[in-house]
PLY file of the C-alpha trace (Angstrom):
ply
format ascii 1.0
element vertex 344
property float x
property float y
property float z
element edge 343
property int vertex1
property int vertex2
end_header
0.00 0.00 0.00
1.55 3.23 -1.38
1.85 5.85 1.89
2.74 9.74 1.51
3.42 12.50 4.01
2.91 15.18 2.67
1.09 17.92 4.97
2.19 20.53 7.11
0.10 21.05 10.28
-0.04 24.86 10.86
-0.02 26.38 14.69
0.12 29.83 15.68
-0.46 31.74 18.72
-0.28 35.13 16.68
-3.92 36.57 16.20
-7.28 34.59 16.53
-5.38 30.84 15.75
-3.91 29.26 19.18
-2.73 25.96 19.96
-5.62 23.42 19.87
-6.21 22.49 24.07
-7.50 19.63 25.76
-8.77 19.73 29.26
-5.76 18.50 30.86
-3.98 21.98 28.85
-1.92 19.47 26.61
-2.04 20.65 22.90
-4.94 18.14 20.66
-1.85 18.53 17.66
1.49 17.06 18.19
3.75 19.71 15.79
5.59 16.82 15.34
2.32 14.54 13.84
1.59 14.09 9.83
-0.79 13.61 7.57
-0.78 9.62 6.52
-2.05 8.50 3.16
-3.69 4.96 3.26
-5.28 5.30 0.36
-4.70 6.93 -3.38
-7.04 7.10 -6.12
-10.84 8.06 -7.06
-12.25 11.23 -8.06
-14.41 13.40 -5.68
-14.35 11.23 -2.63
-16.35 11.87 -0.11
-17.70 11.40 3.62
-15.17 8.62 5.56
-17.58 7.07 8.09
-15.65 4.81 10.39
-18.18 1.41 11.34
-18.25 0.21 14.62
-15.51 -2.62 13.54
-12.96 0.35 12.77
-13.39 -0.17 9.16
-13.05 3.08 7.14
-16.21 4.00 4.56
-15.89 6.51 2.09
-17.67 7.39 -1.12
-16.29 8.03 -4.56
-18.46 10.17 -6.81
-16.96 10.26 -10.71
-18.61 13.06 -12.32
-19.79 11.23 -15.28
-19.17 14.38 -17.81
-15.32 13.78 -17.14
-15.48 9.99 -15.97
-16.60 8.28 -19.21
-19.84 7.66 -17.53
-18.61 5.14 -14.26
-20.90 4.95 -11.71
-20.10 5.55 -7.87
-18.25 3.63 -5.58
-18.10 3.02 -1.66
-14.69 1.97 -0.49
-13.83 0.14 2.33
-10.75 0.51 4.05
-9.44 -1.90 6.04
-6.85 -0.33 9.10
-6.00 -4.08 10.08
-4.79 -4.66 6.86
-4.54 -1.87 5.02
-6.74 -3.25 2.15
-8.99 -0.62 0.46
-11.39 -2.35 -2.10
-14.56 -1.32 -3.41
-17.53 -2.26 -1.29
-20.43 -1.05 -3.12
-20.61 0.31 -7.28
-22.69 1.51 -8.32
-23.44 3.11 -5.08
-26.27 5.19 -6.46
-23.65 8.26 -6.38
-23.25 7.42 -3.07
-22.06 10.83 -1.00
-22.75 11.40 2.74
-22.31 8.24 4.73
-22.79 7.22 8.75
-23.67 4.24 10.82
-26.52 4.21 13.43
-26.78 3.15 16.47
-27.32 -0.81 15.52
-24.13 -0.21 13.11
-25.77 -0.09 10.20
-25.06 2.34 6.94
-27.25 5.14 6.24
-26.10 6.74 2.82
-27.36 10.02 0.55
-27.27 9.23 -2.63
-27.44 12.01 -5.19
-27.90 13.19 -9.05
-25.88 12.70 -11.72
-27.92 9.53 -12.91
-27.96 8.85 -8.98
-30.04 7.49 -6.64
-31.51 11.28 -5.05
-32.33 9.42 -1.95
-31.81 8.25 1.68
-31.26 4.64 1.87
-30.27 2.10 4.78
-28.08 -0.70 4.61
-28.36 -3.77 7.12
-24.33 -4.48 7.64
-25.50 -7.84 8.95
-27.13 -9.25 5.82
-25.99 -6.61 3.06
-29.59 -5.73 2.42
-30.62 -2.11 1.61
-34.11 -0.14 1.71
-35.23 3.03 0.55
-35.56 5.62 3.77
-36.56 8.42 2.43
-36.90 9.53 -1.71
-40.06 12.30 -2.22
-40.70 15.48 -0.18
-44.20 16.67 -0.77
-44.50 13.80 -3.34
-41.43 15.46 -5.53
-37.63 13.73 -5.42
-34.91 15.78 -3.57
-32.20 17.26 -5.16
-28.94 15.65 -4.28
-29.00 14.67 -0.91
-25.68 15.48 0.08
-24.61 15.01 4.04
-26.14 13.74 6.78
-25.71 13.11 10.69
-27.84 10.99 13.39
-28.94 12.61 16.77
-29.40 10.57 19.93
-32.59 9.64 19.22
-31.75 8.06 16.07
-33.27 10.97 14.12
-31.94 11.44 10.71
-30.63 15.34 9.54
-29.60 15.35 5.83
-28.75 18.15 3.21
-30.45 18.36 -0.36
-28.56 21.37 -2.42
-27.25 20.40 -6.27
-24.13 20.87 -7.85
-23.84 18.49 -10.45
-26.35 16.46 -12.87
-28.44 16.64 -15.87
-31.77 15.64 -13.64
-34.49 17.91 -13.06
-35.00 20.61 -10.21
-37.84 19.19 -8.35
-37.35 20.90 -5.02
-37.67 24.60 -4.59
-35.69 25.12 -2.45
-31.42 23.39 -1.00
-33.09 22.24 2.01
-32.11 21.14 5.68
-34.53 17.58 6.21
-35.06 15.89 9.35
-36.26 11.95 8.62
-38.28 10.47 11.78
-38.28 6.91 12.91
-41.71 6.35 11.21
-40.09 7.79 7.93
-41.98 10.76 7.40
-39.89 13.87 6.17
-39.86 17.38 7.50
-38.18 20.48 6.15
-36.32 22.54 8.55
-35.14 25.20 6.89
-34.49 26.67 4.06
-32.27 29.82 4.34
-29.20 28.97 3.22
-27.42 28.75 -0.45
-26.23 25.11 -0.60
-26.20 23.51 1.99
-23.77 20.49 2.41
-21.92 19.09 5.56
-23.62 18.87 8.94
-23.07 17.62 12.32
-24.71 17.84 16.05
-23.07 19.03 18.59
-21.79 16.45 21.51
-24.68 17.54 23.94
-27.39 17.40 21.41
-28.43 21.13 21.61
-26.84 22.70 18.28
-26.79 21.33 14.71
-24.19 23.11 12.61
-24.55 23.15 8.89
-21.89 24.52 6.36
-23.20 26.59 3.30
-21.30 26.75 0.52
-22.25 30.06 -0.79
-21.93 31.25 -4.35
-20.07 27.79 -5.07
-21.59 26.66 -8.74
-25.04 28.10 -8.01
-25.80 28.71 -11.24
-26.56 25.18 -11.68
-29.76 25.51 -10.09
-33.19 26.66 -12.07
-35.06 27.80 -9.24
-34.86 29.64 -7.28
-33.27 32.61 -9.72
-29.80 33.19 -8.98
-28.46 36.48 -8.83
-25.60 36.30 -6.26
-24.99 34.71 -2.74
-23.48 35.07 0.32
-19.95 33.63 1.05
-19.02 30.17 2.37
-19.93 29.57 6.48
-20.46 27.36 9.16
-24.04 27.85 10.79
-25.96 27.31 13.84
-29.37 26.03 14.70
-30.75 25.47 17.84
-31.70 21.59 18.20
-35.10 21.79 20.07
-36.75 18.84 21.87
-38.69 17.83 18.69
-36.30 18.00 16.63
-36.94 21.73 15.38
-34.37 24.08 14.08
-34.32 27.71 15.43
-31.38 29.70 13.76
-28.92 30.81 16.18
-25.91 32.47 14.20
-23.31 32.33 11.31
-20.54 30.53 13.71
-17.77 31.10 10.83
-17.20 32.95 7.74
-14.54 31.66 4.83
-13.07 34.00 2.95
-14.19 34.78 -0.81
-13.10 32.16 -3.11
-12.52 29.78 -0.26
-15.26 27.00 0.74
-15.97 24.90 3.66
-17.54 21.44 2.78
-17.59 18.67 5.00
-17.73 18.71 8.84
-17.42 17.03 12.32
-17.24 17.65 16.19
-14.77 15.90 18.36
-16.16 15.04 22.25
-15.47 18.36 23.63
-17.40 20.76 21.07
-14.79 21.51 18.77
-16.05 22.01 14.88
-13.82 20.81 12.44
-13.96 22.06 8.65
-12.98 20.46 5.48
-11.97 23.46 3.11
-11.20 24.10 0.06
-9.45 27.26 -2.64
-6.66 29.15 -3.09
-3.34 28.07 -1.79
-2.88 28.08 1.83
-6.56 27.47 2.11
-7.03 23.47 1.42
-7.01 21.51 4.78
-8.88 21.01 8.12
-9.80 23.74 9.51
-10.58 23.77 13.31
-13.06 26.43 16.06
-14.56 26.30 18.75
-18.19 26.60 19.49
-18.20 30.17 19.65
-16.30 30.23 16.55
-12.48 31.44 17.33
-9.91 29.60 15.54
-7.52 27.23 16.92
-5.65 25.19 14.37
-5.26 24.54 10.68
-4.12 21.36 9.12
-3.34 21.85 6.08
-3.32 19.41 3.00
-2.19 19.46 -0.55
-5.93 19.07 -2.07
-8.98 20.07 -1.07
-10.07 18.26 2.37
-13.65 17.44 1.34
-14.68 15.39 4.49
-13.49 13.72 7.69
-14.57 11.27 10.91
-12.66 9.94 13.95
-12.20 6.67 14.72
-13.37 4.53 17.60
-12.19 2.79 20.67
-8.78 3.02 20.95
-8.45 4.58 17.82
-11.06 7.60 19.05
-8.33 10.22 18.47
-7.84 9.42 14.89
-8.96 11.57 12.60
-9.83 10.42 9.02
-9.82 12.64 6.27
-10.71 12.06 2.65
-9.08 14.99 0.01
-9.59 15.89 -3.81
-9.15 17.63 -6.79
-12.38 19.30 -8.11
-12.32 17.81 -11.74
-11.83 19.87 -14.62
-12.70 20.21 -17.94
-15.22 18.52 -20.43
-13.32 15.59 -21.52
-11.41 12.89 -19.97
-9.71 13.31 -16.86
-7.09 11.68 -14.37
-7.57 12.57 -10.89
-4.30 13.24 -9.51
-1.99 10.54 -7.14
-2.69 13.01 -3.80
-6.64 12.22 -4.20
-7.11 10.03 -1.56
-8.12 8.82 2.43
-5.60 10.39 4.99
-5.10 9.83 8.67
-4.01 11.79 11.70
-3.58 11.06 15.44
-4.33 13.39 17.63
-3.70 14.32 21.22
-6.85 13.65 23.04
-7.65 11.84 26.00
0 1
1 2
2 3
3 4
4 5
5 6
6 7
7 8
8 9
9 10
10 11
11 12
12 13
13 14
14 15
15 16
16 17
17 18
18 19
19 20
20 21
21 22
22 23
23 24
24 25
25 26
26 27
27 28
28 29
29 30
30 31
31 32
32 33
33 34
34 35
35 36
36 37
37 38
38 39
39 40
40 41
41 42
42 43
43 44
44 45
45 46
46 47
47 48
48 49
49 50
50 51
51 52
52 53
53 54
54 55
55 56
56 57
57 58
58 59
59 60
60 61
61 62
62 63
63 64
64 65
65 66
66 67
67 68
68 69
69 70
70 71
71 72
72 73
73 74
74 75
75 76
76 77
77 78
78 79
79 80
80 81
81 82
82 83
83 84
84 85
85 86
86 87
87 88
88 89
89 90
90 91
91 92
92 93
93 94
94 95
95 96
96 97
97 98
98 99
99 100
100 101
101 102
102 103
103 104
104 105
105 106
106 107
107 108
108 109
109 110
110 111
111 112
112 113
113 114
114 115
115 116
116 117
117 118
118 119
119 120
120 121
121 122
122 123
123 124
124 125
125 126
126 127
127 128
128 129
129 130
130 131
131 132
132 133
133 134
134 135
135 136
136 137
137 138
138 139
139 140
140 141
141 142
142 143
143 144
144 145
145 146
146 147
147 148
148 149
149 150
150 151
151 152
152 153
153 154
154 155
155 156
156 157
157 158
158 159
159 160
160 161
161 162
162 163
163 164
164 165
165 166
166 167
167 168
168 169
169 170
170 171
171 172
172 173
173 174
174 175
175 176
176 177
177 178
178 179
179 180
180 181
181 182
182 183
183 184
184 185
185 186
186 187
187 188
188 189
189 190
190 191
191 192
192 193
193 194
194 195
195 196
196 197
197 198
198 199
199 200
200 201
201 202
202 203
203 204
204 205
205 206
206 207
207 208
208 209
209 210
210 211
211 212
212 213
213 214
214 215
215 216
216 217
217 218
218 219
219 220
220 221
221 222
222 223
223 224
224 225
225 226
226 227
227 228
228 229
229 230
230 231
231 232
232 233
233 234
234 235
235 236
236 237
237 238
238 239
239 240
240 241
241 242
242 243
243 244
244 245
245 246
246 247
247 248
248 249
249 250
250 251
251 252
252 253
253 254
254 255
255 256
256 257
257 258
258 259
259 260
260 261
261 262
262 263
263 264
264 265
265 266
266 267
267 268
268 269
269 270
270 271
271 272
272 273
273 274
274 275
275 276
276 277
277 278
278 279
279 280
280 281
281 282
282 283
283 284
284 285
285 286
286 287
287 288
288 289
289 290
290 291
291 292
292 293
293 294
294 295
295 296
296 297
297 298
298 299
299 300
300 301
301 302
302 303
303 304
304 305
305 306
306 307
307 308
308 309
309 310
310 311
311 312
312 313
313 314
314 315
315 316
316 317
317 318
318 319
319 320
320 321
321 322
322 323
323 324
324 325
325 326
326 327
327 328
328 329
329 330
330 331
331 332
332 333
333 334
334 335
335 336
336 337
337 338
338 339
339 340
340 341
341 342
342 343
C-alpha cells in the first residue's frame, strides 16, 4: 500500500489561531504529527464514516461528464490490513455516509444519474431499503450530508451541484427523517447547503453553506448572487426543530468549507477548500475562534474519527475538483488520509 506524508500542520499563537487544548492543557496537535495516506485514487471522494468494527467508509463520486460515464463507488478501508477495495458500485452516487446506532449504513445518494435518496443498509445481511426519496411527493435534489442525533433521528442536506436531472425541489433544504419515515423540512435559508453535524450535547446542529459555489446550476430559485461560504448554527429543540442561532464562521471569498465534524469536547472541524494556503482542516470552537489549521495538498472534502482506541484518529478524505469537459485523471494526492491526535 503506497503511503505519503505530505502535509504541514499549521499552529500559531499570533492573532485569533492558538494551539488546539484539551482539558488536561496538553495541545490536541502534536507539531511533530503528519498527515498519513492509506489510500490513493478516485475522483471526488467523499464522507469517511468509520463502522463500529474500525473499518473506514468513504464514497467516490466520478462526475460522469469527465469519468466516461462510471458509476459511484463506496470503499472500504481496512486499518488491520490496510486493504482498500470497493464495497459497493454503483453506489447510487453514493455521498454522505454514517452508521446508526445498531451499526448499520445510512447513505445520501445524489444526481448525476444517482439514486436522489436516503437509503439504509443492514451491515449484517448486506440488504438495503429506501428511507426516504419524495418530499411533498417530488424527489430531492442531491441529498448530500447527513448526521444521526441521539434519538436516532436522521438530519440530511439536499442542495445540487452536479447532474443533468431535473429541479424538483424549490428550495437546498435542511430535512429531518423520523423513525416512522416521514420527512420534514427545517429550513431553508441557506445557499447550498452540504456538511452537517450535532453538537456532543445534542443542543446545536451546525450546517456549512457553501455560498456562491456553482449556483448557477440551479433553475429555481433565480440566482443572482450569494453570500460567502460559512459554518451555521441552529438550535436543536426537543422535537427535533431548528431555530437559527448564528453564522458561527465565515470563509473568505473564493474559499469553501464542505464537510464537517465535532470531536467530544465541542470543537467544529472544517474540510476546506481554494486558493493556496486554504485546502485543509480547519478547526473552532463553538463560539467560533480559531484554533488550528491542518493543512493538505488538495482540497479536504470530508473527515470522521475513529473509535475505541483509535477515538483520536482523525480520518480525512481529500480531492481535486475535476476539470474540464473531456477525460480526466484525478491526480496521485486524491485520496483517504489519517491523523492522530492528542486527546484523552
Amino acid at each position: 500500500m503506497k503511503r505519503m506524508w505530505f502535509v504541514l500542520i499549521l499552529l500559531s499563537a499570533v492573532g485569533n489561531v492558538g494551539t488546539l487544548l484539551a482539558q488536561n492543557s496538553l495541545p490536541i496537535v502534536d507539531p511533530e504529527a503528519k498527515f498519513e495516506q492509506v489510500f490513493s485514487g478516485g475522483f471526488w471522494l467523499e464522507s469517511p464514516a468509520v463502522a463500529p468494527d474500525g473499518s473506514v467508509y468513504f464514497s467516490d463520486i466520478p462526475h460522469t461528464t469527465v469519468s466516461g460515464m462510471q458509476a459511484g463507488r463506496i470503499w472500504r478501508y481496512d486499518p488491520r490490513t490496510g486493504v482498500t477495495a470497493i464495497f459497493r458500485s454503483p453506489s447510487g452516487m453514493a455521498n454522505g455516509i454514517v452508521f446508526d446506532a445498531r451499526g448499520d449504513m445510512i447513505v445520501a445518494e445524489g444526481a448525476d444519474f444517482g439514486g436522489r435518496r436516503i437509503t439504509h443498509t443492514e451491515m449484517s445481511t448486506g440488504e438495503s431499503h429506501t428511507v426516504a426519496a419524495l418530499y411533498k411527493g417530488s424527489r430531492f435534489n442531491a441529498p448530500n450530508d447527513l448526521t444521526i442525533d441521539a434519538r436516532g433521528r436522521i438530519y440530511f442536506t439536499d442542495p445540487r451541484y452536479t447532474g443533468h436531472e431535473p429541479i424538483e425541489q424549490p428550495v437546498m433544504g435542511i430535512y429531518r427523517i423520523d423513525s416512522d419515515g416521514s420527512v420534514d423540512l427545517l429550513a431553508a435559508n441557506l445557499w447550498q447547503p452540504n456538511g452537517l453535524a450535532v453538537s456532543p450535547d445534542q443542543k446545536t446542529l451546525y450546517v456549512v453553506e457553501v455560498g456562491i459555489y456553482n449556483t448557477n446550476i440551479l433553475e429555481k430559485p433565480p440566482v443572482v448572487g450569494g453570500p460567502p461560504s460559512a459554518v451555521h448554527a441552529y438550535d436543536l429543540l426537543d422535537d427535533g426543530s431548528l431555530r437559527y442561532r448564528n453564522m458561527v464562521v465565515t470563509f473568505p471569498t473564493g474559499t469553501w468549507g464542505d464537510g464537517m465534524t465535532v470531536d467530544r469536547e465541542g470543537n467544529i472541524y472544517v474540510g476546506v477548500g481554494g486558493p493556496p494556503g486554504s485546502n485543509g482542516v480547519h478547526i473552532y470552537a463553538p463560539s467560533g475562534q480559531r484554533l488550528a489549521f491542518l493543512a493538505t495538498e488538495e482540497t479536504a472534502v470530508n473527515l470522521d474519527f475513529g473509535r475505541g482506541t483509535d477515538a483520536n484518529l482523525l480520518y480525512v478524505v481529500c480531492a481535486r475538483f475535476p476539470s474540464g469537459s473531456g477525460p480526466w485523471t484525478p491526480p496521485s494526492s486524491n485520496g483517504l488520509y489519517r491523523i492522530r491526535l492528542r486527546m484523552e
